[in-house]
PDB file with SEQRES, HELIX, SHEET and CRYST1 records, atoms N, CA, C and O in Angstrom:
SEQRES   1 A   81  UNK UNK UNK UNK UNK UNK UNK UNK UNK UNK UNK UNK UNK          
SEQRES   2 A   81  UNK UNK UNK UNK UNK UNK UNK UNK UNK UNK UNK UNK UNK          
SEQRES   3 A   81  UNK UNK UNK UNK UNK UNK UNK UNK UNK UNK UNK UNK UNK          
SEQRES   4 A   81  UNK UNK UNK UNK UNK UNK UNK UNK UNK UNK UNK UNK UNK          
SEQRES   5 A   81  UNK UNK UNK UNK UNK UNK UNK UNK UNK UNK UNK UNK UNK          
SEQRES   6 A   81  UNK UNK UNK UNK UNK UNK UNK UNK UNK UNK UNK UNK UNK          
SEQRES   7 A   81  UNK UNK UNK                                                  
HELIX    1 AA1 UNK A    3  UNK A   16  1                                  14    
HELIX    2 AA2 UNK A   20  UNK A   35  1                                  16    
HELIX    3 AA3 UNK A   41  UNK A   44  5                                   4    
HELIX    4 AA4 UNK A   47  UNK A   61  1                                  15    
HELIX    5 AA5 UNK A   68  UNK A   71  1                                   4    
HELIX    6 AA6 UNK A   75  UNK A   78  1                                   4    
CRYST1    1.000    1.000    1.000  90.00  90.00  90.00 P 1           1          
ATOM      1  N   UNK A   1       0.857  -1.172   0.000  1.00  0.00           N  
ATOM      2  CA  UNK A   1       0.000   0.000   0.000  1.00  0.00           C  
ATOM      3  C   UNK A   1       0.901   1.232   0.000  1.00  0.00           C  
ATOM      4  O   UNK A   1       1.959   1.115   0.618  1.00  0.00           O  
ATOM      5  N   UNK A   2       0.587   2.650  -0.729  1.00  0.00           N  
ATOM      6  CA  UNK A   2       1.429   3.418  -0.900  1.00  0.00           C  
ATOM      7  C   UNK A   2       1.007   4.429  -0.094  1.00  0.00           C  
ATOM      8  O   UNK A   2      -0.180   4.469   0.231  1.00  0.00           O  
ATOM      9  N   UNK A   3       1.986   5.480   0.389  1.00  0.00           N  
ATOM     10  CA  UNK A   3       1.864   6.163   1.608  1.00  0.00           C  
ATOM     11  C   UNK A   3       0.418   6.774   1.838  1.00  0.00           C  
ATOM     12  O   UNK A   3      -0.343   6.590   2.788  1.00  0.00           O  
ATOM     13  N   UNK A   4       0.247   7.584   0.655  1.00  0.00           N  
ATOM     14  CA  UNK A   4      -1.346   8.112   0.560  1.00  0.00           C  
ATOM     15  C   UNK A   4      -2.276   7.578   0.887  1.00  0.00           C  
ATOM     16  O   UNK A   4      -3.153   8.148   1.537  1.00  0.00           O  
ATOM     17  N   UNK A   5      -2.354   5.987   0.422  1.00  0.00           N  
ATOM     18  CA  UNK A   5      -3.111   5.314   0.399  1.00  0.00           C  
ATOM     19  C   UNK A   5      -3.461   5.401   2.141  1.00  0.00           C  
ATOM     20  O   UNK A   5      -4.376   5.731   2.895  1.00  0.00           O  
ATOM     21  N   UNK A   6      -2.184   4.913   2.179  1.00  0.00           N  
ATOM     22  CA  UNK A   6      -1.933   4.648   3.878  1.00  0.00           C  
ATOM     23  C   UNK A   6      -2.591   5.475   4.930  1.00  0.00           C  
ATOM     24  O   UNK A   6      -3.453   4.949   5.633  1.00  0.00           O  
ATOM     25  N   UNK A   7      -2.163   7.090   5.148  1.00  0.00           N  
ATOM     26  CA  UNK A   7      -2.203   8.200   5.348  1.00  0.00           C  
ATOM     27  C   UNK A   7      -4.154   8.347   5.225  1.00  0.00           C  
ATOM     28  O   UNK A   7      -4.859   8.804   6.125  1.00  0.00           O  
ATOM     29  N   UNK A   8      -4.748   7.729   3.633  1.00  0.00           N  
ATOM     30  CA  UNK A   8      -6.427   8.456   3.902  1.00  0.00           C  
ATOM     31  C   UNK A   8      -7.151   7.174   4.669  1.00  0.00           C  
ATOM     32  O   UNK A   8      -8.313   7.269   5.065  1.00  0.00           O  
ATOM     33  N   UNK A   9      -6.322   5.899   4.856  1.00  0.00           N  
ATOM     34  CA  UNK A   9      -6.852   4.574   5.749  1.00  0.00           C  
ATOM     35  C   UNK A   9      -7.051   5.399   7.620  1.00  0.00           C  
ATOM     36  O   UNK A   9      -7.832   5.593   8.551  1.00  0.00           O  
ATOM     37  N   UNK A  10      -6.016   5.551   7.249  1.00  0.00           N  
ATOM     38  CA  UNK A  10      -5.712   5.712   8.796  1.00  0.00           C  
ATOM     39  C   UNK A  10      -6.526   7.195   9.457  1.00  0.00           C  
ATOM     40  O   UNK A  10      -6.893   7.293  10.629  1.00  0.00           O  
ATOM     41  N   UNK A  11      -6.702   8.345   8.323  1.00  0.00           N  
ATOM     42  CA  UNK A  11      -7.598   9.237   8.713  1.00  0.00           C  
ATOM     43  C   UNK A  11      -9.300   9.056   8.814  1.00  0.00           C  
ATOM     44  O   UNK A  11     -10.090   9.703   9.502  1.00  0.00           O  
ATOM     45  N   UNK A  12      -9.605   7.727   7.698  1.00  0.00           N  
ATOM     46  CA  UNK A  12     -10.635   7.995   7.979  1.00  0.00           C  
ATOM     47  C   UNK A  12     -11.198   6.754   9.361  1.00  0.00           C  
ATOM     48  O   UNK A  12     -12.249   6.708   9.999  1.00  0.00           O  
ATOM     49  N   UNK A  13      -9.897   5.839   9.402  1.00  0.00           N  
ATOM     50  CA  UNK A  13     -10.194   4.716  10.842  1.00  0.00           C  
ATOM     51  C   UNK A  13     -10.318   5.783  11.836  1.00  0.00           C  
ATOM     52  O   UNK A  13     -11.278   5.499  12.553  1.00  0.00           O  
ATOM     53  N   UNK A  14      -9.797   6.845  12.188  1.00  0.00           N  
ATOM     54  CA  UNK A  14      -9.232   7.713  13.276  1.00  0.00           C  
ATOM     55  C   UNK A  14     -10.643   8.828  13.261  1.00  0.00           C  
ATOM     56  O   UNK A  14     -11.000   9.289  14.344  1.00  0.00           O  
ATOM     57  N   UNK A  15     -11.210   9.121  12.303  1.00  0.00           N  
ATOM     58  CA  UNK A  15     -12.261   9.898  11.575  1.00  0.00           C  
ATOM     59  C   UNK A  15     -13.477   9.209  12.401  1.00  0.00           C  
ATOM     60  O   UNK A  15     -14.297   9.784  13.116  1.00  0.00           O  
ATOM     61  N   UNK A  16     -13.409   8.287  12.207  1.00  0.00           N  
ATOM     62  CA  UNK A  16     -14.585   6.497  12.654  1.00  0.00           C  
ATOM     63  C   UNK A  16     -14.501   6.082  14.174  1.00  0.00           C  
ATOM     64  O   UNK A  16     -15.444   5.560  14.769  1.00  0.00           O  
ATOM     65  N   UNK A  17     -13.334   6.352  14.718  1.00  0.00           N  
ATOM     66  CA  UNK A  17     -13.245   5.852  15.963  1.00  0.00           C  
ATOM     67  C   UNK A  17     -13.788   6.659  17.158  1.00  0.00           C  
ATOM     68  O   UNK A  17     -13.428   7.830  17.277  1.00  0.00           O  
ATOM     69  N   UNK A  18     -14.467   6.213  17.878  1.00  0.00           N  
ATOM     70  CA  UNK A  18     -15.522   6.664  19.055  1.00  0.00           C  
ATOM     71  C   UNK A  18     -14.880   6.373  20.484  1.00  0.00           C  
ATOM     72  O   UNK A  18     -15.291   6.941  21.496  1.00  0.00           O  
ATOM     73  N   UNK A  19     -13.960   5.552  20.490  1.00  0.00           N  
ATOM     74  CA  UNK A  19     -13.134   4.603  21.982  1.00  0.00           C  
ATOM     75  C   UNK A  19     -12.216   5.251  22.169  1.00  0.00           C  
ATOM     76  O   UNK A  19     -11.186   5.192  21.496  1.00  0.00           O  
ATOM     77  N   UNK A  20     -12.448   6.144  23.309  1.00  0.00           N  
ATOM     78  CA  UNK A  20     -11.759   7.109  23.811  1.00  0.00           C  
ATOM     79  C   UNK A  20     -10.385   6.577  24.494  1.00  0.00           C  
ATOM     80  O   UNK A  20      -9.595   7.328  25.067  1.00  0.00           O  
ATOM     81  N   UNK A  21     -10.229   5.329  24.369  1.00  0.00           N  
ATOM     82  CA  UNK A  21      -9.522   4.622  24.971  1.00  0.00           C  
ATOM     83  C   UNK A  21      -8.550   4.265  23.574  1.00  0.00           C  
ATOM     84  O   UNK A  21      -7.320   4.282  23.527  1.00  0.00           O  
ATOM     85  N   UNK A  22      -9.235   4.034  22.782  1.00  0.00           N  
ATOM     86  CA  UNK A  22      -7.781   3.800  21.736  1.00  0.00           C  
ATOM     87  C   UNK A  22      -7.340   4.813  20.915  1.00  0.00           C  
ATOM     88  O   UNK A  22      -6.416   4.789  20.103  1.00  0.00           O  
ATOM     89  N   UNK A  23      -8.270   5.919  21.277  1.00  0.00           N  
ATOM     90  CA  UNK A  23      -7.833   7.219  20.826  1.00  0.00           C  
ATOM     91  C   UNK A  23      -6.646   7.363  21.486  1.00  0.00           C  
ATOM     92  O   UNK A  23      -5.550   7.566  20.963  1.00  0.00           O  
ATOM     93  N   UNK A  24      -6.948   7.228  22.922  1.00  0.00           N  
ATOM     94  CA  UNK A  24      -5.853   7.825  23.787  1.00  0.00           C  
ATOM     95  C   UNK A  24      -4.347   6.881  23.494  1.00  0.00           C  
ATOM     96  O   UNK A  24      -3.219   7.362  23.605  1.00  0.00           O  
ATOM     97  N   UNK A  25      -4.591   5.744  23.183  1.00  0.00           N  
ATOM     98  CA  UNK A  25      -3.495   4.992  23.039  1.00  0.00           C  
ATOM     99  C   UNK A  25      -2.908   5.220  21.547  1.00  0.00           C  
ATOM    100  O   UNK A  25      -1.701   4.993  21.468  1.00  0.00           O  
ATOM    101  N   UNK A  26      -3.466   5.577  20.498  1.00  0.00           N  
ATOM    102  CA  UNK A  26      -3.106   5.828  18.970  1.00  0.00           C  
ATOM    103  C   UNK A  26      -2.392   7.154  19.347  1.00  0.00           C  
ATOM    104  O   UNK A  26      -1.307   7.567  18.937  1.00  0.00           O  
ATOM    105  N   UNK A  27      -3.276   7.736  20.243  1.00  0.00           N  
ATOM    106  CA  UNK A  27      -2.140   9.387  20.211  1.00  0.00           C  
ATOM    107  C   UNK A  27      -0.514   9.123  21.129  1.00  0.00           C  
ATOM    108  O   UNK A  27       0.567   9.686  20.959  1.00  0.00           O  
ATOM    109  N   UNK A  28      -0.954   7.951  22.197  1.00  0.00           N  
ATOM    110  CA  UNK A  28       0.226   8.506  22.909  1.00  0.00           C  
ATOM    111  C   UNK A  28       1.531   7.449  22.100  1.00  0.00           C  
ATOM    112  O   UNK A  28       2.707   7.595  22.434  1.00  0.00           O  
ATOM    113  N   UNK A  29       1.136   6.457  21.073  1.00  0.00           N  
ATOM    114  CA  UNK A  29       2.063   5.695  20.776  1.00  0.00           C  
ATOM    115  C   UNK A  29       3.162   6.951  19.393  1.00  0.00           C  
ATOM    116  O   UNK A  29       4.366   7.095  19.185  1.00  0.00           O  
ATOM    117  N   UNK A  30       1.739   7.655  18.710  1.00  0.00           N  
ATOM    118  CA  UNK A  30       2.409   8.814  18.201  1.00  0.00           C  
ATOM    119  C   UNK A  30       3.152   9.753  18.758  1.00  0.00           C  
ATOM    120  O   UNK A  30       4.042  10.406  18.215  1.00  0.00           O  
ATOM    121  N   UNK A  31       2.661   9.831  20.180  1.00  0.00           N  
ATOM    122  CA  UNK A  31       4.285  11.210  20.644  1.00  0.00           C  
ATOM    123  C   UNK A  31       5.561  10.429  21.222  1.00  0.00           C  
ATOM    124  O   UNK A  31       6.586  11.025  21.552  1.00  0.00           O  
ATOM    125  N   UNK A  32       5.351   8.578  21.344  1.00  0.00           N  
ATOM    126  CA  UNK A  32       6.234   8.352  21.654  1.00  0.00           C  
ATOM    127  C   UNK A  32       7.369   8.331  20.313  1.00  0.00           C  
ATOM    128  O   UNK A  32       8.570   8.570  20.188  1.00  0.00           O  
ATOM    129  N   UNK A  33       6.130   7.855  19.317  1.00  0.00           N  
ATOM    130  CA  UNK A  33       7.256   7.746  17.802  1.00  0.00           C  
ATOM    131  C   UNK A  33       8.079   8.815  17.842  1.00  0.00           C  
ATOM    132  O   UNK A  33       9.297   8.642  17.886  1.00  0.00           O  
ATOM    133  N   UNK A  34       7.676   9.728  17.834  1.00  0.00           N  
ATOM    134  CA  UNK A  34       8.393  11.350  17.442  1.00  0.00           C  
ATOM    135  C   UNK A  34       9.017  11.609  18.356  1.00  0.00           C  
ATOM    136  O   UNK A  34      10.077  12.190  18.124  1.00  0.00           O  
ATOM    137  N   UNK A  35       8.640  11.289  19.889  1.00  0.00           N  
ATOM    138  CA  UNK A  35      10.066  11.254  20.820  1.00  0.00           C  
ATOM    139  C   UNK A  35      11.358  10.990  20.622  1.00  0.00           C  
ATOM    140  O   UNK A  35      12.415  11.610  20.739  1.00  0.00           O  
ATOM    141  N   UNK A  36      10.866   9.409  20.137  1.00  0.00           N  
ATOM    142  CA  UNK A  36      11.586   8.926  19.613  1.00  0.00           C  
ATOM    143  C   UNK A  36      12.635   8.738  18.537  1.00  0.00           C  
ATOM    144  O   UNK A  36      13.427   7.795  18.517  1.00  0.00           O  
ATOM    145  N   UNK A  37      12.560   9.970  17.407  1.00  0.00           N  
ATOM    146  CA  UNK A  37      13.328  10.126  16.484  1.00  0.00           C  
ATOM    147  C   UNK A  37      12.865   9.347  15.021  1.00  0.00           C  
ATOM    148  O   UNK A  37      13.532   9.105  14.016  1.00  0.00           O  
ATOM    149  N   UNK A  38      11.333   9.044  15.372  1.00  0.00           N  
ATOM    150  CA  UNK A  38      10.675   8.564  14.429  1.00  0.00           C  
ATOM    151  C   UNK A  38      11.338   7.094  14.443  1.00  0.00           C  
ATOM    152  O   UNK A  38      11.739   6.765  13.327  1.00  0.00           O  
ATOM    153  N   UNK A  39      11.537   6.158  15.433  1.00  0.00           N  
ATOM    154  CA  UNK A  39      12.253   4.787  15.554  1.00  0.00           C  
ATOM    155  C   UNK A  39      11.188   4.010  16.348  1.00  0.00           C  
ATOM    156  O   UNK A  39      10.500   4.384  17.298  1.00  0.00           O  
ATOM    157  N   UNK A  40      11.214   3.380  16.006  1.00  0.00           N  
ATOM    158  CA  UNK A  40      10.225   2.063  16.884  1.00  0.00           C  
ATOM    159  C   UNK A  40      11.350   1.294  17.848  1.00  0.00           C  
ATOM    160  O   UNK A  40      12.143   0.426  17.483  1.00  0.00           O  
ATOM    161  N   UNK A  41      11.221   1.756  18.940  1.00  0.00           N  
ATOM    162  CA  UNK A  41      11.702   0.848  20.410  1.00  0.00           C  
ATOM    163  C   UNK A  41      12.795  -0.377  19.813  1.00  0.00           C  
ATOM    164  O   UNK A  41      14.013  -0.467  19.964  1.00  0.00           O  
ATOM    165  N   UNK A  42      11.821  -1.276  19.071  1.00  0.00           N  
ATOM    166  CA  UNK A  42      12.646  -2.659  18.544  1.00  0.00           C  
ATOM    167  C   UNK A  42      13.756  -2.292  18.323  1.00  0.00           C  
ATOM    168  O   UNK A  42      14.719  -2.745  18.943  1.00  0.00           O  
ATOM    169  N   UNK A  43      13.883  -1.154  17.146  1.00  0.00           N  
ATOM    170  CA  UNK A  43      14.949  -0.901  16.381  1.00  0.00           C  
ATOM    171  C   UNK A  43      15.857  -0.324  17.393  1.00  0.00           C  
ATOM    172  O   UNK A  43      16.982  -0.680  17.041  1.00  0.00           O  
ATOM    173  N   UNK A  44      15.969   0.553  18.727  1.00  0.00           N  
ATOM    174  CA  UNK A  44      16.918   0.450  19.819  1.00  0.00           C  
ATOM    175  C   UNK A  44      17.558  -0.637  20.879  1.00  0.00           C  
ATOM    176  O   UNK A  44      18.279  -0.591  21.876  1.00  0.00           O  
ATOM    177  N   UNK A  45      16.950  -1.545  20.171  1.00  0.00           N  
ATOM    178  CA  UNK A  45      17.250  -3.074  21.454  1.00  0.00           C  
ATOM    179  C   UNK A  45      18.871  -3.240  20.833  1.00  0.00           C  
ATOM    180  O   UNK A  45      19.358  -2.959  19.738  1.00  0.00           O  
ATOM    181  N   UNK A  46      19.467  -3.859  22.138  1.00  0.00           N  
ATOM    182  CA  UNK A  46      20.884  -4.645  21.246  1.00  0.00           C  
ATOM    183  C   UNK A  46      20.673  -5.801  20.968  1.00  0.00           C  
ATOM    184  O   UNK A  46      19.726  -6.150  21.672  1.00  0.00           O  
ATOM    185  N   UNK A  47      21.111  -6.896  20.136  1.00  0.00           N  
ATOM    186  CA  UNK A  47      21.222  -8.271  19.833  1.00  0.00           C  
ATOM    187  C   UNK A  47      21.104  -8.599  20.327  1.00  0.00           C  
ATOM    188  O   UNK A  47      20.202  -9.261  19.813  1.00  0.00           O  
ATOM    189  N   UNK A  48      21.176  -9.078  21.608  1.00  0.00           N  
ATOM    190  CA  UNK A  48      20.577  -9.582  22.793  1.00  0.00           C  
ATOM    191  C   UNK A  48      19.297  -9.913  23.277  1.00  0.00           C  
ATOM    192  O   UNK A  48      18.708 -10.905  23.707  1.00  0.00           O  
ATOM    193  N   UNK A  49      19.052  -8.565  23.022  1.00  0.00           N  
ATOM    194  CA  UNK A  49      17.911  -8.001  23.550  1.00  0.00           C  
ATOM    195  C   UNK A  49      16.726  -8.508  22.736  1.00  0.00           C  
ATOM    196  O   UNK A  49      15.751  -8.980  23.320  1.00  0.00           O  
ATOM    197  N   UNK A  50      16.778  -8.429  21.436  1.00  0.00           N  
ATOM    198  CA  UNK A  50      16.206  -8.736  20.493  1.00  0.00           C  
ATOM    199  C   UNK A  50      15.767 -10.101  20.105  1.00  0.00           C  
ATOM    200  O   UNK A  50      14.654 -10.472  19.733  1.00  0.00           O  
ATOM    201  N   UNK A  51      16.865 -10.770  20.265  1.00  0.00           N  
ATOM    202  CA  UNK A  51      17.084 -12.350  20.169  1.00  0.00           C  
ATOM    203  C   UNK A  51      15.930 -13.096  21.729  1.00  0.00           C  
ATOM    204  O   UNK A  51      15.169 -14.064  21.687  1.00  0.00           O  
ATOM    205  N   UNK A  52      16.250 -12.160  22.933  1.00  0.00           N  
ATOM    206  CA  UNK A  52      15.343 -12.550  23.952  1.00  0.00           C  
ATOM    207  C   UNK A  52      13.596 -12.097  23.415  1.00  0.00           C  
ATOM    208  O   UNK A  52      12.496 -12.577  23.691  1.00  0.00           O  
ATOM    209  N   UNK A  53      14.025 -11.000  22.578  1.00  0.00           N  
ATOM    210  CA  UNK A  53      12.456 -10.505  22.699  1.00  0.00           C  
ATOM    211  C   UNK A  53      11.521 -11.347  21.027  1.00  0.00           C  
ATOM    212  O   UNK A  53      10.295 -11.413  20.942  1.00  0.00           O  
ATOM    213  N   UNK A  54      12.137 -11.677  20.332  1.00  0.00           N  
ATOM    214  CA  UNK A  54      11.837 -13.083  19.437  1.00  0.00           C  
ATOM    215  C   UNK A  54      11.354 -14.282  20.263  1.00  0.00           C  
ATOM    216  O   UNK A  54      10.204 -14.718  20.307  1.00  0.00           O  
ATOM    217  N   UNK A  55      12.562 -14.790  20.982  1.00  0.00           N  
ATOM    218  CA  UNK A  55      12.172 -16.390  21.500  1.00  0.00           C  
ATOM    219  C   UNK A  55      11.080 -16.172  22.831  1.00  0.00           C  
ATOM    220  O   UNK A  55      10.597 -17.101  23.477  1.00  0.00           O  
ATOM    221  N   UNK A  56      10.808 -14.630  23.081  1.00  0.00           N  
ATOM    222  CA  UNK A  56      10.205 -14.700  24.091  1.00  0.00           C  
ATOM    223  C   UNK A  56       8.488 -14.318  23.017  1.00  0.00           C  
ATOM    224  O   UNK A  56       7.436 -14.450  23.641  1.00  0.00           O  
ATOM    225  N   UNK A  57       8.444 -14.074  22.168  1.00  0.00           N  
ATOM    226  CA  UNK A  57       7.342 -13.872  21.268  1.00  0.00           C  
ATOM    227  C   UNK A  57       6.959 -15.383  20.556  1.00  0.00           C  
ATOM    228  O   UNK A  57       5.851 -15.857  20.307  1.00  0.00           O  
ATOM    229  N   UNK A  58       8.081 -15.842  20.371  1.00  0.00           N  
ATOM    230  CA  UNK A  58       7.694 -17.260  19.608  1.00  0.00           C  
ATOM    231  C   UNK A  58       7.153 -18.548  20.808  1.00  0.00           C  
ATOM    232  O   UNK A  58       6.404 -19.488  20.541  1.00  0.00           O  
ATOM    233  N   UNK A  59       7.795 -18.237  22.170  1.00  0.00           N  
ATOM    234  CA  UNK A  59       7.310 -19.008  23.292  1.00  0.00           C  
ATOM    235  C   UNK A  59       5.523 -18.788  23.450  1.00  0.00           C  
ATOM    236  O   UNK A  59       4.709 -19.586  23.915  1.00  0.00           O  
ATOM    237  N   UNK A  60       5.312 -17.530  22.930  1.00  0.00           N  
ATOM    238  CA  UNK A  60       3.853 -17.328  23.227  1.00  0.00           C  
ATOM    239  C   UNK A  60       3.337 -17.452  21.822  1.00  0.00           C  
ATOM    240  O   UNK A  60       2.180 -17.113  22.073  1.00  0.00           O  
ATOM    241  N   UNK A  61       3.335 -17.599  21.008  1.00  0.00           N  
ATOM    242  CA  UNK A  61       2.997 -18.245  19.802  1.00  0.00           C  
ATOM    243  C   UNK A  61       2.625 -19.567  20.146  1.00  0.00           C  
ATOM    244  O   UNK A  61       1.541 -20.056  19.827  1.00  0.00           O  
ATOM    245  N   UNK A  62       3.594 -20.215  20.856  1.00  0.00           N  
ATOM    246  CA  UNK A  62       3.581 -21.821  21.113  1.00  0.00           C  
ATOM    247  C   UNK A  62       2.364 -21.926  22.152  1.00  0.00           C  
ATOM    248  O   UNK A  62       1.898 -23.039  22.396  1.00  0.00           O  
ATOM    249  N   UNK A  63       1.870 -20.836  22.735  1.00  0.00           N  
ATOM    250  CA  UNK A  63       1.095 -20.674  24.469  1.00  0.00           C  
ATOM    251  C   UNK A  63       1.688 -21.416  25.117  1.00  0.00           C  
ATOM    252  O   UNK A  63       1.151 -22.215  25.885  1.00  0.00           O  
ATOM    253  N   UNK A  64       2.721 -21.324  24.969  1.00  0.00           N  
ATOM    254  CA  UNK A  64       3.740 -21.764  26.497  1.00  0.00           C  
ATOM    255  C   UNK A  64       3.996 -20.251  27.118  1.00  0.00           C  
ATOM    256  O   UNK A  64       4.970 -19.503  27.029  1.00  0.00           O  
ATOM    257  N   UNK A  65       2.638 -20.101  27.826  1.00  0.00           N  
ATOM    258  CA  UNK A  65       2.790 -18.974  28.627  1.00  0.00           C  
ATOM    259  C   UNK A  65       2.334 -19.043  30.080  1.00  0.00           C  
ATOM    260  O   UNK A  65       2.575 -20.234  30.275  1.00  0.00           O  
ATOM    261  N   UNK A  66       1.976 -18.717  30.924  1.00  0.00           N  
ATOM    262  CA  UNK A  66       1.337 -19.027  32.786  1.00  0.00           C  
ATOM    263  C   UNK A  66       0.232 -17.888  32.698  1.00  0.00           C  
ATOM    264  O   UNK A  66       0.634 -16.909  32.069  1.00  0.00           O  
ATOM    265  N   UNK A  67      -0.959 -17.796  33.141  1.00  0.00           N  
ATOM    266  CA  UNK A  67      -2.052 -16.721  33.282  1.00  0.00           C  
ATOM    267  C   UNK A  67      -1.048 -16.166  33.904  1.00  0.00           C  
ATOM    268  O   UNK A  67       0.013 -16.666  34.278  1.00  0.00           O  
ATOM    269  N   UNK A  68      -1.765 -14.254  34.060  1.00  0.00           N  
ATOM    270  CA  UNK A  68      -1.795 -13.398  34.312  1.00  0.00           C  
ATOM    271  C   UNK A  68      -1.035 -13.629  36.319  1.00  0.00           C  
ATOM    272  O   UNK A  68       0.039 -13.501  36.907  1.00  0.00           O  
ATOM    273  N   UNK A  69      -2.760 -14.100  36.686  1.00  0.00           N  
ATOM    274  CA  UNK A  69      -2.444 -14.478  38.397  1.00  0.00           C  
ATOM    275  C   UNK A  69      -1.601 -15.705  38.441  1.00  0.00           C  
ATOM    276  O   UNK A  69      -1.863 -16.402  39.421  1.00  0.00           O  
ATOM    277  N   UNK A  70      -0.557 -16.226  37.577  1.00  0.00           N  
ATOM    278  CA  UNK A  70       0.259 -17.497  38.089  1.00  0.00           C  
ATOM    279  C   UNK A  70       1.324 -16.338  38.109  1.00  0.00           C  
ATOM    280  O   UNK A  70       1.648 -15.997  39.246  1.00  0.00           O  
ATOM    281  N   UNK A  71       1.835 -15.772  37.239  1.00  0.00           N  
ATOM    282  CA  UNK A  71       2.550 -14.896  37.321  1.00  0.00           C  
ATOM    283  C   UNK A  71       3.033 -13.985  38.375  1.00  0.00           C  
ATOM    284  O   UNK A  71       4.212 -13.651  38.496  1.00  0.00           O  
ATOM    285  N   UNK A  72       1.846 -13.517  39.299  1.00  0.00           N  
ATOM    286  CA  UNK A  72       1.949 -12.453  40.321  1.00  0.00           C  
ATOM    287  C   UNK A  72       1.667 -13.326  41.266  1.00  0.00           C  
ATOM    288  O   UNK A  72       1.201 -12.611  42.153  1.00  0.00           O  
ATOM    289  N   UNK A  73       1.648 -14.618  41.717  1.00  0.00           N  
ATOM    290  CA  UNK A  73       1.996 -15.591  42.279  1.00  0.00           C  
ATOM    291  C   UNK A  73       3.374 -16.144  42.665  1.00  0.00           C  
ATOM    292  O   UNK A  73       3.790 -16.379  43.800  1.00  0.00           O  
ATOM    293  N   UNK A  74       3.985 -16.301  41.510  1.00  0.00           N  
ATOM    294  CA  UNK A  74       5.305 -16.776  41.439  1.00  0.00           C  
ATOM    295  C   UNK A  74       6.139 -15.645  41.806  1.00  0.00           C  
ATOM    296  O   UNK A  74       7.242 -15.836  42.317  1.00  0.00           O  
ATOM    297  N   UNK A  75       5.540 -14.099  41.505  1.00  0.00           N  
ATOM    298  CA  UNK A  75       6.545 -12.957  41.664  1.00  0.00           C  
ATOM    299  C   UNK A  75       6.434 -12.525  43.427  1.00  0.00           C  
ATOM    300  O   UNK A  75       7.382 -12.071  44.067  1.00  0.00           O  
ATOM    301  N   UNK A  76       5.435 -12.717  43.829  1.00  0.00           N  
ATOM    302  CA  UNK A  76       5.259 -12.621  45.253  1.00  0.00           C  
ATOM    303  C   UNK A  76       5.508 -13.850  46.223  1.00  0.00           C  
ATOM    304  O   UNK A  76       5.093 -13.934  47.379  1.00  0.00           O  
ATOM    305  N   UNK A  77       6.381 -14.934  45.430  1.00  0.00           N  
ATOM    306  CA  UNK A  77       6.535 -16.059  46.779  1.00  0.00           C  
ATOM    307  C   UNK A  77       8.296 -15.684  45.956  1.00  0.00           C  
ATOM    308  O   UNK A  77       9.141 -15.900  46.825  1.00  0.00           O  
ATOM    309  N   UNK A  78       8.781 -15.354  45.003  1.00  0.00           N  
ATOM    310  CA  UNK A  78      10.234 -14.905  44.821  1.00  0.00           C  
ATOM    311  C   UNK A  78      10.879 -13.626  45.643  1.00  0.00           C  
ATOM    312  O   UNK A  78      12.038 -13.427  46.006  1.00  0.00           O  
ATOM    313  N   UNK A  79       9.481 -12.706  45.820  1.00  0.00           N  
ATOM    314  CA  UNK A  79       9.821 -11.392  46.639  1.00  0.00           C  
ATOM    315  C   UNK A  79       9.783 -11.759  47.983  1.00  0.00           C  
ATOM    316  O   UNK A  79      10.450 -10.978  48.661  1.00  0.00           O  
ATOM    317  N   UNK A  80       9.149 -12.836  48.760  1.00  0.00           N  
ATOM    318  CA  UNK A  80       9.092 -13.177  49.853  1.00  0.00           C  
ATOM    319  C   UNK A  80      10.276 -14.160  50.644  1.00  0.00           C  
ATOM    320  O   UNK A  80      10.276 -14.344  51.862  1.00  0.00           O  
ATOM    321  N   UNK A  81      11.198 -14.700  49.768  1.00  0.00           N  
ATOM    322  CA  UNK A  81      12.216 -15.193  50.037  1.00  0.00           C  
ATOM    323  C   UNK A  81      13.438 -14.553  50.557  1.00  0.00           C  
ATOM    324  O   UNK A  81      14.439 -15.231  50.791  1.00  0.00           O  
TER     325      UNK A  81                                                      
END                                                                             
């Protein structure tokens, strides 16, 4: 799709949208872009970082993941030690 194209999608989704809630999140991911130097986060990770944040995306692809409350379970009997 070519930028224009792009650009009258996205004005008239944004034109359409009523959820004040993803308003608020479409705007604030935009002042982070431009904070940002017009870079998406990813593109600041080091190799490392990146390589963890893949196998940690492909682990949840697989749903080899723990709910929400197993999580804050396991983090509050590790903080209690």
């Amino acid at each position: 799709m070519d930028k224009k194209k792009l650009k009258e999608e996205l004005h008239q989704y944004i034109d359409n949208l009523e959820d004040e809630t993803a308003l608020s999140m479409l705007h604030e991911a935009t002042v982070e872009y431009e904070k940002a130097g017009g870079k998406d986060i990813v593109d600041q990770l080091t190799p490392e970082q990146l390589a963890r944040l893949q196998a940690s995306i492909k682990l949840a692809d697989e749903g080899k993941t723990i709910p929400h409350e197993e999580a804050l379970k396991r983090i509050e009997a590790w903080r209690s030690k």
